[in-house]
C-alpha positions in Angstrom: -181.5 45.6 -223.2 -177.6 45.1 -223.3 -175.5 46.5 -225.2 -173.6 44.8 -228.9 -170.9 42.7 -227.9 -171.2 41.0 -224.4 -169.5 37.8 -224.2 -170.3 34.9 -221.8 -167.9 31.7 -221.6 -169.4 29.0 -219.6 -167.5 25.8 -218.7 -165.5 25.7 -221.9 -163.1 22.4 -222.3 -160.9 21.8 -225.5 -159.6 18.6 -225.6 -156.6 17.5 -228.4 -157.3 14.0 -227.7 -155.1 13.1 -223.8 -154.7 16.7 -224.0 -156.6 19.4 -222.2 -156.1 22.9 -223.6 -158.5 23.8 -221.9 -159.9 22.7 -218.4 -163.2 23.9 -217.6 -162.9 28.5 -218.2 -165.6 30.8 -217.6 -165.4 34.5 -218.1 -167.7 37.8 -219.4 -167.0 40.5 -221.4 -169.4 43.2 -221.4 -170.3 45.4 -223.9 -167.3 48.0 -225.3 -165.1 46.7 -223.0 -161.0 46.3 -224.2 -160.9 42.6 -222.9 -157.6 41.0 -222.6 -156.3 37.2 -222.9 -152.9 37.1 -221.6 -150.4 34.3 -220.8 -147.5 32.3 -221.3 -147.2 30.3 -224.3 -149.5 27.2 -224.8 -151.4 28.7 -221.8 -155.0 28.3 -223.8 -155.3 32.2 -224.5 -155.5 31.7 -228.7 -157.8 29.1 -228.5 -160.3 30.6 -226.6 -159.8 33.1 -229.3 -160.2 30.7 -231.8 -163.4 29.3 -230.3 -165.1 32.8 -229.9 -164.9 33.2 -233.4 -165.8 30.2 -234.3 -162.8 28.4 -236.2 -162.5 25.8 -233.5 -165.5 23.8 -231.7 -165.1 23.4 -227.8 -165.4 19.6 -226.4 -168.0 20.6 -224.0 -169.2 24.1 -222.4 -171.3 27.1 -224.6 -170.6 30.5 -225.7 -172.9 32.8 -225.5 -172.4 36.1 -228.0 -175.1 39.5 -226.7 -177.1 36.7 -224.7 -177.4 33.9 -227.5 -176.1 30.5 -227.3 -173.3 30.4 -230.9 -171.7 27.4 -229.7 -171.9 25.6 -233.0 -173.2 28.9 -234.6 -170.9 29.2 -238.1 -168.1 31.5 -237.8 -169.2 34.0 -240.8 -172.8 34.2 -238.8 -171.2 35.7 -235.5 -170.2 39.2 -236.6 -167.0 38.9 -235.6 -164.3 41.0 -237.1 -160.5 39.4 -236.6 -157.0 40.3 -237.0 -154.4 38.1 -237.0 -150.7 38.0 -236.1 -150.1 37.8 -240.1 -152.2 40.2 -240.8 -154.1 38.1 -243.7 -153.6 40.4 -246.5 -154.3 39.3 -250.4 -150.8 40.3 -251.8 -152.4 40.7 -255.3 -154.7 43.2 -253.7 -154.5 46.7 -253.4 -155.0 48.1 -250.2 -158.3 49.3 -251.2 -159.4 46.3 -252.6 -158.2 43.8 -249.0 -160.5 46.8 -246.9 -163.0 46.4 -249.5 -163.3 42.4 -249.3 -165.3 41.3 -246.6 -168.0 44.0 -248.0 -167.7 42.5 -251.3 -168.4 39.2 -249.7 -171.7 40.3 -247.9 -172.7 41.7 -250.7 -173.1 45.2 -250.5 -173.9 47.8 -253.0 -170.7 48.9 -254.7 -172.2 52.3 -254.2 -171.8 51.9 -250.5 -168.2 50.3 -250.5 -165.8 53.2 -251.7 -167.1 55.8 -249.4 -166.9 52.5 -246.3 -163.6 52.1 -247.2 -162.0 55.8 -246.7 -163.8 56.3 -244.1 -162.0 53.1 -242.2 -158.8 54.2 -244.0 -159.1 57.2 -242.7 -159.7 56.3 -239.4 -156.2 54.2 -239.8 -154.6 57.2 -241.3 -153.9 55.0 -244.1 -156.2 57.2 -247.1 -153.1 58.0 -249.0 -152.2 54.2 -249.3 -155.1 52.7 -251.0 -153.3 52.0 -254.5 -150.4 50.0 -253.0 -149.8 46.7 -252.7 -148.8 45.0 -249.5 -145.7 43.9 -250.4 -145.4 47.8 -251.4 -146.5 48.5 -247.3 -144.2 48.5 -244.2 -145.0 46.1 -241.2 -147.0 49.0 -239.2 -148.9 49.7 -242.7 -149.8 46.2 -243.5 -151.5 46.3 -239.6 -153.4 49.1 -240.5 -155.0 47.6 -243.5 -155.7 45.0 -241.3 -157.2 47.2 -238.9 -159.2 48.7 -241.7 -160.5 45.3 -242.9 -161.9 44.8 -239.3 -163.3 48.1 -239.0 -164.7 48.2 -242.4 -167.1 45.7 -241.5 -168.7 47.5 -238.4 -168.9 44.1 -236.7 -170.3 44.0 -232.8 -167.1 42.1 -231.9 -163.4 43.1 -232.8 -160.8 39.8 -232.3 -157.3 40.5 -232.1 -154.4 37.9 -232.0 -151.2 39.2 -230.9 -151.5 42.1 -233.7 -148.6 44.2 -232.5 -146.4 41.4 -232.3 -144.3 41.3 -235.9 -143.4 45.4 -234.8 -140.2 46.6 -233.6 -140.3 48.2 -230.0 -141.2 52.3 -231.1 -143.8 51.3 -233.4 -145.9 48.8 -230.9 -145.4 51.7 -228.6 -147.2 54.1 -231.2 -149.6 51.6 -232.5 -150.7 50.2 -229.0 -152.0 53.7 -227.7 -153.3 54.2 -231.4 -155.5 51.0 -231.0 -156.4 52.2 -227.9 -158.0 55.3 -229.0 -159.3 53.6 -231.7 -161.3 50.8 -229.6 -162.5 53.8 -227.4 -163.6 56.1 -230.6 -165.5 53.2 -232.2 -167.1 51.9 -228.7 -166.5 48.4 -229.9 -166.0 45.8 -227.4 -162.7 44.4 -228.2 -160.6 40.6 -226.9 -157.1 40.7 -227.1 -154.5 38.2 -227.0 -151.4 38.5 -226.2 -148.2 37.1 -223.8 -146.7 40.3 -223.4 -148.2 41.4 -220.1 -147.0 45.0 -220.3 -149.0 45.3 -223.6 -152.3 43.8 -221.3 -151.8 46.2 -218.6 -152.2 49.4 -220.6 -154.5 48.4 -223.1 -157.0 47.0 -221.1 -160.3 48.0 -219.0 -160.1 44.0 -217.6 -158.0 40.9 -218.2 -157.8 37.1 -217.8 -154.9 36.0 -216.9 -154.6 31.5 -218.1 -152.1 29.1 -216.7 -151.7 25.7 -218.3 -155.8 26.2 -220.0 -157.0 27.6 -217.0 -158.3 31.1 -215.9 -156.5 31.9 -212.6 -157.5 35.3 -212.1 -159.6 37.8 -213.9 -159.9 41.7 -212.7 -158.5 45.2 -214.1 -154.8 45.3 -214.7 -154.8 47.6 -211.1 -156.4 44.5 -209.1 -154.4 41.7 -210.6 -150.7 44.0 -210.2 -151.9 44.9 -206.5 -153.7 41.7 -205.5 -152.1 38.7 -207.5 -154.5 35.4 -206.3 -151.9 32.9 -206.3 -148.0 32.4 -206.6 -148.0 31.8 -210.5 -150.0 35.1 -211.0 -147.8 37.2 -208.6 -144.3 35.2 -210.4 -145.8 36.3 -214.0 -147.2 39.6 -213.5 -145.0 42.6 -213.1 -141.2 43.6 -214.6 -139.1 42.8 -213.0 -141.7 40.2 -211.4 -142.5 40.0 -207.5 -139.9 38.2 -205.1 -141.1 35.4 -203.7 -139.5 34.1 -200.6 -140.4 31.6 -197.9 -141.0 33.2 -194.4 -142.0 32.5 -191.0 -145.5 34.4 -190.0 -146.2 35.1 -186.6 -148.8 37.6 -185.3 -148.6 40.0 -188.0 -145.1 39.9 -188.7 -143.1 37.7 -191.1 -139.4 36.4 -190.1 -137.6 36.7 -193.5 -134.0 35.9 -193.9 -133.4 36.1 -190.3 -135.2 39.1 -190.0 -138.8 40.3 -188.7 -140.9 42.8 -191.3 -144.4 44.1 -190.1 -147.2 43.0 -192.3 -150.9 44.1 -192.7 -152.1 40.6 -192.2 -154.5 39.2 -190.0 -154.4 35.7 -189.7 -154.2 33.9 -186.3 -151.4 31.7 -184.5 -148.2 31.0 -186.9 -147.2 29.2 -190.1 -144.8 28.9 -193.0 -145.6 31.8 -195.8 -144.4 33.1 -199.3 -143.7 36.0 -198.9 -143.7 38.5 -202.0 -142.1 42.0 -202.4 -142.8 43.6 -205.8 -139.2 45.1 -206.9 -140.5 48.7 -206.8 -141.7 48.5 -203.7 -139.1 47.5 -201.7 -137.2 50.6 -200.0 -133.4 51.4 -198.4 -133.8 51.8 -194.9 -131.7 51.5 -191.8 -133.8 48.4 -189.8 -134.3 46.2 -192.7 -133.1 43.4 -194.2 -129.1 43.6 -194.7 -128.4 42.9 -198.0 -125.5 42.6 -200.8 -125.8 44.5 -204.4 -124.6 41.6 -206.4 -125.6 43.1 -209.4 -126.7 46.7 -210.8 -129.0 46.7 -214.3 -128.7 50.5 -215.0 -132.0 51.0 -217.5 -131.0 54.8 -217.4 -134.1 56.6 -215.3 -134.2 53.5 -213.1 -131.8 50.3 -211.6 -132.2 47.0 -210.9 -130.3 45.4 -208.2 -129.7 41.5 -207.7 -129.3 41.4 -204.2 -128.2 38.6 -201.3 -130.0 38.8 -198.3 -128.3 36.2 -196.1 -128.2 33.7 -199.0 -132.2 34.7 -200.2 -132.1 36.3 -203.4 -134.1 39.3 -204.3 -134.6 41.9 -207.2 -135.2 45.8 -206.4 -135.8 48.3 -208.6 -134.7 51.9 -207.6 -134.6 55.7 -208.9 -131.4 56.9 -211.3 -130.1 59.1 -207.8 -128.2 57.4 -205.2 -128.4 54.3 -206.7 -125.6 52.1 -204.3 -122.7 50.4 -206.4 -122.3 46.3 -206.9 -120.6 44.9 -203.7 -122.0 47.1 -201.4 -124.1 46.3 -198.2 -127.6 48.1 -198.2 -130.6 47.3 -195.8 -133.9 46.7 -197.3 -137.7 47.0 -196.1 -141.2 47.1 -197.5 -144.2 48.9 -196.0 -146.8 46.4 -194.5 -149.4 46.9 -196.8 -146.7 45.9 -199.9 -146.3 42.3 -198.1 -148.1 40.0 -200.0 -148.4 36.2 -198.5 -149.7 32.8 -200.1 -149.9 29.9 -199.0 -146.5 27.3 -200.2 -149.2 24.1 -200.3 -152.2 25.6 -202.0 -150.1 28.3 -203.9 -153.2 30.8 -203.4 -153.1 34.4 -201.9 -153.8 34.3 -197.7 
């Protein structure tokens, strides 16, 4: 018997007439599982949302919710709980009464609602707000009663569609772990939207990552950071993002920028490469690359340097000590096993 809230996507296509949102994605999502969607804009993310909760039809493909085939299942018979960007709120609703309305809808006892809804305003930390309006509510507050709303419901899957997005900075720091906690304490399975890829990587137990309506990798946050599958994923993925530079590979080593760096490949003979170095892990050392700070981006306990390496530009990011000043020539290396190499036809990881 599995558990509420698996997710299967098989061969979904969404075609806006010429247009393919989406080409063909498959994924699962199993049971209490913090699943994230992340990707550029237009990238297809929302509307495979949008199909798993059945406001849009796919052209072709099924989805399967706990084993059963929804594809043209109604979107009010899935048991889906969602919360949008907007948040959705009835402004001539009291809190109280917006946590209260999807209950009212299915018809419960009004015996059972009142004590449903503190208990999910509670669990929002929002029990002291019930009388107010939400035009009476700050932006954080307002996505709490929208949290409520979902949670109210006790649904076997939670939707979310870029719902820390209309917060300033602090407070999609605070809310983000608060969901978190929340996902874990409730042991809902949980699909996430969003393009901000730091927000992916700590909220979630796996992610797809979609270019142009395509999945082109899907893993934990750890494998697609560590072991990007292809040159888009290893350009998107990461702050500053990896470098990516052609190189020569011969036995093991890679000729960058006239010079040679060890790798931990093992691929025979010799060919053209991209290479990639993730900004962090690039290090200052005598028999490396020789390189110009061009720029310095101090961010306080950490710098970003633009640098030149013999007309090859490249981005490292380095501790608040010693950090060398803009104009100064530094020499740069990478361990082998922080080499990453693709292939510049195919674009995929070697």
């Amino acid at each position: 018997m599995i558990g509420r809230g698996q997710v299967k996507f098989r061969d979904i296509v969404k075609m806006h007439g010429e247009f393919a949102a989406l080409k063909g994605v498959n994924f699962d999502i199993e049971p209490g599982e913090f699943f994230a969607l992340l990707g550029p804009s237009g990238s297809g993310k929302s509307t495979t949302l949008r199909i798993l909760a059945g406001l849009d039809a796919p052209t072709a493909g099924h989805v399967f919710i706990d084993d059963k085939d929804v594809t043209s299942t109604d979107a009010r018979d899935r048991d889906i709980a969602m919360v949008f960007q907007s948040y959705a709120l009835y402004p001539h609703m009291t809190v109280a009464e917006n946590i209260a309305f999807p209950l009212e809808m299915a018809r419960l006892p009004k015996a059972s609602i009142g004590p449903a809804v503190q208990d999910a305003a509670r669990k929002v930390k929002i029990e002291h707000l019930l009388d107010r309006k939400p035009g009476q509510l700050s932006g954080g507050q307002q996505q709490r009663c929208a949290l409520a709303r979902a949670i109210v419901r006790k649904a076997r899957l939670f939707l979310l569609d870029e719902p820390l997005s209309n917060l300033d900075a602090k407070l999609r720091l605070e809310t983000r772990a608060e969901l978190k906690k929340l996902q874990r304490s409730l042991g809902v399975t949980a699909v996430y939207v969003t393009h901000d890829q730091e927000e992916a990587m700590t909220l979630a137990d796996r992610m797809a990552v979609f270019m142009a309506g395509e999945i082109q990798q899907v893993g934990t946050p750890a494998e697609v950071f560590t072991q990007p599958n292809s040159i888009d994923i290893a350009g998107f993925i990461g702050n500053p993002p990896m470098n990516l530079v052609p190189a020569h590979y011969t036995n093991g080593d890679i000729i960058v920028a006239g010079r040679r760096l060890k790798t931990a490949a093992d691929l025979a003979g010799e060919r053209e490469v991209i290479a990639g170095l993730r900004p962090s892990a690039l290090r200052i050392s005598p028999d490396g690359l020789n390189a110009r700070v061009d720029l310095v981006e101090d961010l306080g306990d950490t710098a970003v340097l633009d640098l030149n390496c013999s007309g090859t530009t490249m981005r490292m990011r380095v501790g608040d000590h010693d950090v060398p000043r803009e104009g100064d020539t530094i020499c740069v290396t990478a361990r082998p096993q922080d080499i990453h190499l693709f292939d510049p036809t195919t674009r995929k990881r070697l």
